[in-house]
Steps between C-alpha positions, in 0.01 A plus 500: 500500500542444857229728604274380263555124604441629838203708437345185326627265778275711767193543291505142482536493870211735574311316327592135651616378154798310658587317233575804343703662736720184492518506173595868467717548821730160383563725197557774683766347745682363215546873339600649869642288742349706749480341882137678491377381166588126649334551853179634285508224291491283836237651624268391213591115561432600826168669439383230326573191770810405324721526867692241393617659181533819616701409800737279229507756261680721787715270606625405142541899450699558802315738609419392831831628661516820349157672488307481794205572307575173325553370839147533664378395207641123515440510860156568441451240223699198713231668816217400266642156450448445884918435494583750786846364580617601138327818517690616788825346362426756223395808686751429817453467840588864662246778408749827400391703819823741389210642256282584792648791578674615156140406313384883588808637407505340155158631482568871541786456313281376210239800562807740520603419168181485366452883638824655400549297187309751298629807651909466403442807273830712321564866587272536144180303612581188322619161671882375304479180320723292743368648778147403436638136417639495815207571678305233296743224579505609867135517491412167345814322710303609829187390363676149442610486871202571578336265347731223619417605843114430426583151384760430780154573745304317252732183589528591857060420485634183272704345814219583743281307285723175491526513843116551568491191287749328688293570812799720657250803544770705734799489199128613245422776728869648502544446100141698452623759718839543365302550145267769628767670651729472204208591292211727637295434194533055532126487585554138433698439804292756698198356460647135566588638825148679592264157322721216701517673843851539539518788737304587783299830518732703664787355265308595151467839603884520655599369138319755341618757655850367386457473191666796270230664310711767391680276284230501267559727230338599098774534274295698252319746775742490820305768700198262518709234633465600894051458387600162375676419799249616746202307261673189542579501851106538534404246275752259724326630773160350401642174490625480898306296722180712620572404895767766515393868454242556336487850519827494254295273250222734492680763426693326179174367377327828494793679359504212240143571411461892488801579378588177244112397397567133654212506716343236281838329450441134653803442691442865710108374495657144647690658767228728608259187495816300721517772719085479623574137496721528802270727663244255452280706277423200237192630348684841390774267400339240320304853331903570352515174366224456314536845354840358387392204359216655279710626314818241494332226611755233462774687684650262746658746748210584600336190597633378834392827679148456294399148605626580863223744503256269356572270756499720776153688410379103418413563122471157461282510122824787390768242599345215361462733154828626510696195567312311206592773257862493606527087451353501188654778339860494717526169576902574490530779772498416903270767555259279317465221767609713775112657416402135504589429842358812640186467359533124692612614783246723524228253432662310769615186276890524672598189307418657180638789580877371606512351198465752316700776717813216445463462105538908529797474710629248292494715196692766676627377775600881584055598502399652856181470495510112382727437811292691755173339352646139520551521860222664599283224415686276732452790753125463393495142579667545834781259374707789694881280472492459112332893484803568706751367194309652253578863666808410585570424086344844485718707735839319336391642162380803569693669795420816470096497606397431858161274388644178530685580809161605639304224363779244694416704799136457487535112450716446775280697744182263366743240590553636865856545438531844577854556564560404147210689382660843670845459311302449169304802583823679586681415222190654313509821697853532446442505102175752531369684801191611346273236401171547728476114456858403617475711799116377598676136468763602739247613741317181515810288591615752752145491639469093479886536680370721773699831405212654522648898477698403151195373396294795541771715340561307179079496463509881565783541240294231229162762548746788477646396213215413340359842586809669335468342169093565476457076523108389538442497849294195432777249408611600869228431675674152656807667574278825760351146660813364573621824629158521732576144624875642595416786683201233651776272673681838557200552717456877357144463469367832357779502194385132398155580540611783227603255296236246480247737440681665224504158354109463560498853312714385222271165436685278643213302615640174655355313828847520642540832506120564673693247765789692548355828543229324748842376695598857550155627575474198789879630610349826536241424717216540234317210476208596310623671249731133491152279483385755202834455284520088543147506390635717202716205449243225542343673219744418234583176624237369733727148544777700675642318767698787632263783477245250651749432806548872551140642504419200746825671726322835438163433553654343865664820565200747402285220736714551741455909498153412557232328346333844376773582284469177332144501490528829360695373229222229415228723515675765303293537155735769347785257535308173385390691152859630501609163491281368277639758217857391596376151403371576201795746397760246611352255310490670165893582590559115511308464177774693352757329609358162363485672200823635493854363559372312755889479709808700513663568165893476409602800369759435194566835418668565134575155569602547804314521838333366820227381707332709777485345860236393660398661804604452829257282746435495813691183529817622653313734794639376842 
């Protein structure tokens, strides 16, 4: 009878009939008695909404301080009814980090017993009666401890999410550690970790390396257990933040998809598009995402990293689609309005857009992306103190990531305050040495503080860097200027000349760099080939003041050669037709740029990201 009742209580289960399985599982718990037959019971209030209930119907059992399975489980429900003081005073305080290191060894106990159980054979071939009872009890005891150990993690992620709750993010990152450690397979806690920013770079991959794999075992097939073990430790490695070898991520990832047929598996397609993200490859990104999307199209991981794309290529007619189909069909998830305010911001309505980046972070006050978004469009506004708050909110809640660290930086160096803006950027660099951004950042405030050495080493790292992890070369194109204008007040003419015209190469067609390389062609003594490049420069923006100023200076100096040379110049038909095509080809560039973004874009990178700097002028030569 009991295994019929229980057979009938999880068809009805299966199949969502809950009233059923209440129905059948009161029945059945009035026949056994059975601690398990009461916690599934539970379950099914629990299933159904019914926290309340569920949570009373443990207490009234008694059940609470004798099963920890019973244990989570009224945790859990008094978690869901926001009353986080309770649910601590149920699960306790301390997290049982005694299991930490005895969790493995309860494990290979378990897949010991599991292995020999079935070998305790007689002299004749045949296993004795009470020995093979013995082995059964031995073998479903050590399943039961390990079982309790799971749920003893499982409350361990419990207490890190009352404190996250509570605000007290330091006690949440400890409790979600504990769990994972406890519990190798508490993805839960793992991922809570990995989503909220909790550890920096060089910390994920320290824990991971920590962790104890080898405690994974398959009770029913234990020689496949050291597989499973290296297959999660992969799939863990996906998650880790993309900053922080990527060579190790690659390798997972393809493993993942040869051997395991994952490569269409959206989370490894989500790190893979995450990964070009940081290396500013957006299209190839945003090329991830939509594949993703086609084909689950309302799965809200995969959002933030998708409208960051959007917004960085300027698909303004995408946005605008996507974040009307989210509203009206998911009015109820952050993601929806987070969608909202990018497509505002992007359109350049910042009042629009702050209101809706704060109804996302309202939702959940724990969203990323809805944080980083909300200040930005102070940023955008140049309302730099209350931008400053906003990051500041941003960096309390999410430790772990350098962005809002670096953001702070960059608004205290458009506020002049550079001292400030270097122990921002520091505190960044401490938390990830290889962002290309957060190292081109540093170089502009060493530059603006006259360290003019540190600042052409961090630039050399940033292009370096950026090199190493195959990043377009044309989302650098600001950070070769600024090293060109550093090795210009270096006076070391020839390697800034390099530079500049590397960034002519590379398209970045801007009056201030013609200017700058003209600088070093006068402080080389080559004054006409000077007059030619301002006149380059004139060419895109005929109003220039300073490209005006310095082909007056050069024009003086090539006079002053001799009138010849100068008339030579004038006369010169190859170089006036020359011209004339630079015109023409330098206006067509700026008729892109209209059309385009227009101004420097923030980058909010799977909701999380920055803006590029602007490139250094000639405003703070001697």
């Amino acid at each position: 009878m009991e295994d019929f009742l229980r057979d009938w209580r999880q068809d009805a289960l299966n199949k969502h009939q809950y009233d059923s399985a209440i129905f059948i599982g009161d029945k059945l718990l009035a026949l056994t008695r059975n601690d398990k037959d009461a916690f599934w019971l539970a379950q099914v209030h629990f299933s159904t909404g019914n926290y309340t209930r569920a949570q009373s119907f443990l207490s009234k059992q008694d059940l609470i301080a004798r099963n920890p399975s019973c244990r989570y489980l009224a945790g859990h429900c008094l978690i869901k009814q926001s009353r986080f003081e309770e649910a601590l005073n149920v699960l306790g305080e301390k997290n049982p980090t005694h299991l930490i290191t005895s969790s493995s060894n309860s494990r290979r106990k378990l897949q010991h017993t599991s292995g020999t159980g079935r070998s305790g054979l007689t002299h004749h071939g045949k296993t004795s009666r009470p020995e093979r009872e013995s082995h059964d009890s031995r073998d479903e005891a050590a399943q039961e401890d390990a079982a309790n150990i799971r749920f003893e993690a499982a409350m361990c992620f419990l207490r890190g999410q009352c404190y996250a709750k509570q605000n007290a993010f330091d006690r949440a990152k400890e409790c979600y550690k504990d769990a994972v450690r406890i519990d190798v397979q508490c993805f839960e806690a793992f991922e809570q970790l990995m989503k909220n920013c909790l550890m920096s770079p060089d910390e994920e991959w320290q824990f991971l390396e920590s962790l104890d794999f080898d405690a994974i075992s398959i009770s029913d097939n234990p020689s496949s257990s050291q597989e499973a073990a290296e297959f999660t430790k992969m799939l863990y490695t996906t998650r880790l933040s993309k900053y922080k070898n990527p060579t190790a991520f690659t390798a997972a990832t393809e493993t993942l998809s040869t051997h395991y047929n994952l490569a269409t598996n959206p989370d490894l397609l989500l790190a893979k598009a995450d990964l070009l993200f940081t290396q500013c490859r957006f299209k190839d990104a945003l090329a991830i995402t939509n594949s993703i999307l086609q084909t689950d199209k309302y799965n809200f991981s995969i959002y933030p990293l998708h409208l960051a794309c959007l917004y960085e290529l300027g698909l303004k007619n995408a946005l605008f689609l996507v974040s009307h189909d989210l509203a009206d069909n998911h009015p109820e998830e952050p993601c929806s309005w987070l969608a909202v305010g990018i497509y505002y911001l992007a359109i350049n309505k910042i009042a629009e857009a702050r209101r809706y980046f704060s109804k996302a972070s309202m939702m959940d006050p724990h969203f990323g992306p809805a944080w980083i978004g909300f200040a930005h469009t102070f940023a955008a506004e140049g309302e730099h103190d209350q931008a400053i708050s906003a990051y500041s909110t941003a960096a309390r809640l999410f430790m772990g990531t350098h962005l809002p660290q670096l953001f702070l930086g960059m608004q205290n160096h458009l506020l002049n305050n550079m001292t400030l803006a270097d122990e921002f950027l520091k505190t960044a660099y401490g938390l990830c040495r290889t962002d290309p951004l957060l190292l081109n950042e540093m170089g502009v405030v060493f530059y603006h503080q006259d360290r003019l050495e540190d600042s052409v080493t961090m630039l050399t790292k940033a292009l370096e860097i950026a090199d190493e992890i195959d990043s377009d070369s044309q989302a650098w194109i600001s950070t070769r200027a600024n090293l060109g204008h550093a090795y210009r007040r270096l006076q070391q003419w020839d390697l800034a000349l390099a530079e500049f015209d590397e960034v002519l190469r590379q398209g970045g067609k801007d009056p201030a760099i013609f200017c700058a390389k003209g600088l070093v062609l006068m402080e080389q003594k080559r004054s006409y080939d000077a007059v030619y490049v301002f006149h380059e420069a004139l060419a895109i923006s005929p109003q220039d003041a300073i490209a005006t100023e310095l082909l007056n200076k050069a024009l003086e100096e090539t006079a002053g050669g001799g009138t010849s040379g100068a008339q030579e110049i004038e006369d010169n038909d190859d170089f006036e037709r020359e011209l004339a095509l630079k015109k023409v080809e330098a206006a067509q560039v700026l008729a892109k740029r209209r059309a385009g973004k227009g101004k420097e874009r923030q980058r909010m990178g799977g909701g999380f990201g920055g803006n590029r700097n602007i490139l250094m002028d000639l405003a703070d030569d001697d």
